[in-house]
Structure formats: C-alpha cells, structure tokens
C-alpha positions in Angstrom: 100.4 65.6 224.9 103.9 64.7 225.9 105.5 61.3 225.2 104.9 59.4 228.4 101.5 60.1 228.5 101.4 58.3 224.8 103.5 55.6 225.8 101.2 55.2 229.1 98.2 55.1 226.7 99.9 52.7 224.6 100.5 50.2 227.3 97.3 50.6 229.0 95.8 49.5 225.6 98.5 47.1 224.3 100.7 46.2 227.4 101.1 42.4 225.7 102.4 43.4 222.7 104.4 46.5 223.7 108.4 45.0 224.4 110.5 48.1 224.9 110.0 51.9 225.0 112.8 54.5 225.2 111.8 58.1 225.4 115.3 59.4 224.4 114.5 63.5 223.6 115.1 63.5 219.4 113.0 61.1 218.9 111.1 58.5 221.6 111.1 54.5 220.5 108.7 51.7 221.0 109.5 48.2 220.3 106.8 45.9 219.1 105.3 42.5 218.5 105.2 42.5 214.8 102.0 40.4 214.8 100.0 43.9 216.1 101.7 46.6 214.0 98.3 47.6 212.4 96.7 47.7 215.8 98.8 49.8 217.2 100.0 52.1 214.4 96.0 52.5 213.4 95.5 53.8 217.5 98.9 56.1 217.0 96.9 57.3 214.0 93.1 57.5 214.9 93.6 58.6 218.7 96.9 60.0 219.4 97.5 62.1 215.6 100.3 60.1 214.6 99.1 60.9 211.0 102.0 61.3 208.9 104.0 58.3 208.0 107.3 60.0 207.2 109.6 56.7 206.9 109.5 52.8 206.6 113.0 50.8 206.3 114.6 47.7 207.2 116.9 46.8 209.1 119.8 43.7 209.7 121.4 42.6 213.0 122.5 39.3 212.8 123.4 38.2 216.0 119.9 38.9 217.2 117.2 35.9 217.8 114.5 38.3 215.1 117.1 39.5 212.8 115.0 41.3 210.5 113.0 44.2 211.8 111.0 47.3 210.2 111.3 51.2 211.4 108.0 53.1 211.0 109.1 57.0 211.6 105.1 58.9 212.2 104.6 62.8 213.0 101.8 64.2 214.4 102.2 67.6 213.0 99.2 69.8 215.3 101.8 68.7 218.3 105.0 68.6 216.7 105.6 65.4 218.0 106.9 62.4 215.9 107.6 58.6 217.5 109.7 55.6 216.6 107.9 51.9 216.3 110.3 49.4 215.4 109.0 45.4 214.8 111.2 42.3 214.9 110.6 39.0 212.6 112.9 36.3 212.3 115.3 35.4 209.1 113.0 32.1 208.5 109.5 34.0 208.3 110.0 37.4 207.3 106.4 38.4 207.4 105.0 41.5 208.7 101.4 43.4 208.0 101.2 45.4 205.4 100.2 49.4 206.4 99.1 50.3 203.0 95.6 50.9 203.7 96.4 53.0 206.8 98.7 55.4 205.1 99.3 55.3 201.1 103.4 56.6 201.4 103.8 52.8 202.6 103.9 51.5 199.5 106.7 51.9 197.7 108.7 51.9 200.9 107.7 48.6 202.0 108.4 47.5 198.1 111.8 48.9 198.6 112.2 46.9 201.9 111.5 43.8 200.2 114.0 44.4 197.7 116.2 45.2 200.0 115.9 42.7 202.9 113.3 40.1 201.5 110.8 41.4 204.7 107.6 40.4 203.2 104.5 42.7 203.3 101.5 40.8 203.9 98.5 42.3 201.8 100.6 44.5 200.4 98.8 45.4 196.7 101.8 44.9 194.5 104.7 43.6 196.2 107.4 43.5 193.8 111.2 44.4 193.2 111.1 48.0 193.2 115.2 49.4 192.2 116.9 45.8 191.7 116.6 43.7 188.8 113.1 41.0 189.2 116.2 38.0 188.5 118.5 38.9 191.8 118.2 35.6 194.3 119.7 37.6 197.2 118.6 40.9 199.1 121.4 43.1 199.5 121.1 45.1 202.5 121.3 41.7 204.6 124.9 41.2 205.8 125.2 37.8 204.7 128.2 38.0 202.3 131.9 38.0 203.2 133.1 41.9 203.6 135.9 40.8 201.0 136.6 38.8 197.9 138.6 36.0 199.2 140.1 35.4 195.4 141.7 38.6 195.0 145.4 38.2 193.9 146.1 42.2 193.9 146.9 42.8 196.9 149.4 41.9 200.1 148.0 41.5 203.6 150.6 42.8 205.2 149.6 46.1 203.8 146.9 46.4 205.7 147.8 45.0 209.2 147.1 41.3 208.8 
C-alpha cells in the first residue's frame, strides 16, 4: 500500500483531527490533534501494520502557539513502509495520551520525554524522572534559559564580534 492511499484512509476516518500531511519520500508526516493520538495510532496499528513503534521524542519551538509536541516514528515491516505522526500541546497543559498499552517500547521513551520536556503522559504506568536527578525543577531540552551566562568576567566581546 503506498503512502497516499494511507493518508487517504486516514482522512476518510479522521479528517477532523488530521492538521497536516506531507508525503516527503524518506519518510511521509502527519500532523495531529493530540486529543486523538490513540485513535489514530491504534488504526495505523490494527488496519494499516504500522506495528513497530521505533521512536517517541519531544520536541521545543517556542515561537509556536503549541510549543511542545511528541514525534511517534512506526514501521510496518511486511511493507517496508514507516510514517511520521507528530502531536502539538501547549506549554500551560502539556498533556498527551499515554501509548503504553498499544506498544510496550513507549514506556521508557515517554519517561524520558517527561524528563526531558515536562510532556506529561496521561495513564502512563510509572511516570517518573528516568536519566535526571527526581530534585531538578526545570526540563532541560526546553529552550527557556539564556544561551550564555551573563556573569562571566573571562572573556571580551569584542572577541567574538559583538
């Protein structure tokens, strides 16, 4: 089955929820409504093979409206085929569904998202700090610190073109 047939499928069954696709040749995208990512990742498993769940991560634009969105990278292996679904949540709700229960390899990704970006797994089974320390009070991969210390004393600026 090639991609726009799937993506067909996918907005004959979920046209309201489905906000972008892109069916660039390495590897096709569909942008979501967060609210139906189990929806439509369970019909990308059940009907179209998208068994595999080969990657979950987070991701950080800042000037967006939904800053904070989730990657899910699936393969369907019998068709050597794999798809992109991202899903958007805003900075003051970071909630998404939790995907445990629909493929297993989701769980300690979506434990290091949290850590990571604060994106919260709802009904995750044990949604924790997975590589930082339990104590940290920010989320690191979020680009919400200044790129320099503005104490340093070492160093010149005109060194380096300011």
């Amino acid at each position: 089955m090639n991609i726009d047939t799937i993506f067909s499928e996918l907005k004959q069954h979920f046209n309201d929820y489905i906000l972008a696709t892109d069916s660039t040749p390495d590897i096709p995208t569909v942008t979501i409504v967060a609210e139906a990512i189990t929806e439509i990742l369970q019909y990308l498993k059940d009907q179209q093979g998208f068994t595999v769940l080969t990657d979950l991560c987070g991701i950080h634009y800042p000037n967006q409206e939904k800053e904070l969105g989730v990657i899910y990278h699936l393969n369907n292996l019998s068709e050597k085929q794999r798809i992109r679904i991202k899903a958007f949540v805003t900075k003051e709700s970071p909630q998404i569904s939790s995907i445990v229960s629909l493929y297993l390899a989701a769980n300690w990704m979506e434990r290091e998202t949290y850590d990571f970006y604060g994106i919260q797994f709802v009904g995750h089974p044990n949604l924790k700090r997975i590589l930082n320390v339990e104590f940290m009070d920010y989320f690191p991969m979020r680009k919400e610190y200044p790129l320099e210390d503005a104490t340093r004393t070492d160093k010149d600026d005109r060194f380096f073109g300011r």
